[in-house]
N, C-alpha and C positions, 0 to 999 in steps of 0.2 A: 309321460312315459308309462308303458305299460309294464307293469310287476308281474314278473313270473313265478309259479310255486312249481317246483321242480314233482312233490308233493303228487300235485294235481294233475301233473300234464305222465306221467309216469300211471298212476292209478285211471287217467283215461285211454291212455298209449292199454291198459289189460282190458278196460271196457270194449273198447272198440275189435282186439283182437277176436275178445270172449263173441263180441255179437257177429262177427262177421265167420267165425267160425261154426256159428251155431243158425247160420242163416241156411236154408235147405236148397237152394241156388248153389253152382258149383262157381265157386271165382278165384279166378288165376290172374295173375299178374305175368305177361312177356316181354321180355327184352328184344331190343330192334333186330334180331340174328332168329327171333320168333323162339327164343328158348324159355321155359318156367322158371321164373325167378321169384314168386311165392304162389301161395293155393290156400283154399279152406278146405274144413274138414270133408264136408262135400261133394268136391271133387276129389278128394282120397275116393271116397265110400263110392261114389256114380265109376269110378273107373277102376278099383279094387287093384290098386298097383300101391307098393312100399312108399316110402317118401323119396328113397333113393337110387326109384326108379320114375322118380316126376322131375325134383328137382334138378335143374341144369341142362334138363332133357330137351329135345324139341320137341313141338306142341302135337305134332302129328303122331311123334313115336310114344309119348306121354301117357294121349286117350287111347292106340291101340286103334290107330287108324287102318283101315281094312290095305291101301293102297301101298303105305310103307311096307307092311309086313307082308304081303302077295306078291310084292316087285322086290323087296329085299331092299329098298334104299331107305333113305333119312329123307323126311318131310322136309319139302322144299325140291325136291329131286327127280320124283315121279311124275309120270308122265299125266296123270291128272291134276296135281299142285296147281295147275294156272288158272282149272276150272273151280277150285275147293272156295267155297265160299268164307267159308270161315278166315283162309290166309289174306285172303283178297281184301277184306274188311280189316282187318289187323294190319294190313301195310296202307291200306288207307289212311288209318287211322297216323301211321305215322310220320308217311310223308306229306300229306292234305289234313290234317289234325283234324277229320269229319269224324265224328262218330257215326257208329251202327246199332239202330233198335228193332230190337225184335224181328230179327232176321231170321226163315228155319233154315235146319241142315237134316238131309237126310240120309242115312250110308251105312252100312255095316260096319261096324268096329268089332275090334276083338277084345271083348272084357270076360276074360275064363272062358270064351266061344265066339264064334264069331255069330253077333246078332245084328239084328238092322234096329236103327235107333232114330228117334224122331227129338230135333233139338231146336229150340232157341237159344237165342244169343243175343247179346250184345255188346260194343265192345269202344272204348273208348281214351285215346291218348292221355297222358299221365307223364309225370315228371314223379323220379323221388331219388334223393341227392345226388342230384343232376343228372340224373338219368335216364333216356328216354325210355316209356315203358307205355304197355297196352293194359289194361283192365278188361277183361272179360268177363260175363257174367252170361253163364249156362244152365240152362233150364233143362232136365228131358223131359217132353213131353210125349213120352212115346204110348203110353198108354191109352191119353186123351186121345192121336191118334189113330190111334187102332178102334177103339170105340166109335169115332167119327166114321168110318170106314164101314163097319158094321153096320150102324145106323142107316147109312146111306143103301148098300147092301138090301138091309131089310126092308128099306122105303119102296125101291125096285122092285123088291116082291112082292111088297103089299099092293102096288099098283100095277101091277100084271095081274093080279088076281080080280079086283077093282073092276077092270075092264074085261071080262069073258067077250072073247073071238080074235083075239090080237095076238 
């Protein structure tokens, strides 16, 4: 029989908070109805909304999804919802228990403006007391591309010039 220390499992129950909070990845936990049923600090700060405007929320109205708030409905309802990658992956996940890696998403959201944003993801079924739930873990990578972009851009010019009479 295995000996438990209430002790131990209590002071790892803050470890594990502490690190997942303090991971730069945004990770949200959803309930089968696609609602936030918890987050890291992360996804606070990448989406710059209260707690008690995440928590309980759906996922779409949460991040400040461009499609919720320009059609005025709740995420799951909009006429793009069937194409969003991200929902699609997330009900995979929990009627087919497949996870998703490294998947992007690209879209305007509204975070204090509406910007377009460059994201990975991944997302993968979960149980916690007895519950079915999705894990998600989001990355923006918006920056990176944009930079890729440019590069690309600049490549194009470099070899137009490369080649005089074209």
């Amino acid at each position: 029989m295995m000996d438990f220390n209430l002790n131990e499992l209590k002071e790892s129950n803050k470890f594990l908070n502490n690190l997942i909070d303090n991971i730069t990845s945004a990770i949200f936990v959803v309930d089968n109805n696609i609602k936030i049923q918890n987050f890291n600090n992360s996804f606070q700060a990448l989406f710059q909304k209260p707690e008690d405007k995440i928590l309980g929320e759906l996922c779409g109205n949460a991040v400040g999804c461009v499609y919720t708030i320009d059609q005025s409905q709740d995420c799951g309802e909009t006429e793009n919802c069937n194409e969003c990658l991200l929902r699609k992956s997330v009900l995979k996940a929990f009627t087919a228990k497949i996870p998703t890696y490294r998947e992007k998403l690209i879209r305007e959201f509204y975070i204090k403006k509406k910007i377009l944003k460059y994201f990975q993801f991944s997302t993968k079924y979960t149980q916690y007391n007895n519950q079915e739930m999705a894990l998600i873990v989001l990355d923006d990578i918006t920056e990176f591309e944009i930079q890729k972009l440019i590069l690309k851009q600049q490549n194009i010019e470099l070899q137009k010039t490369e080649q005089p009479g074209k």
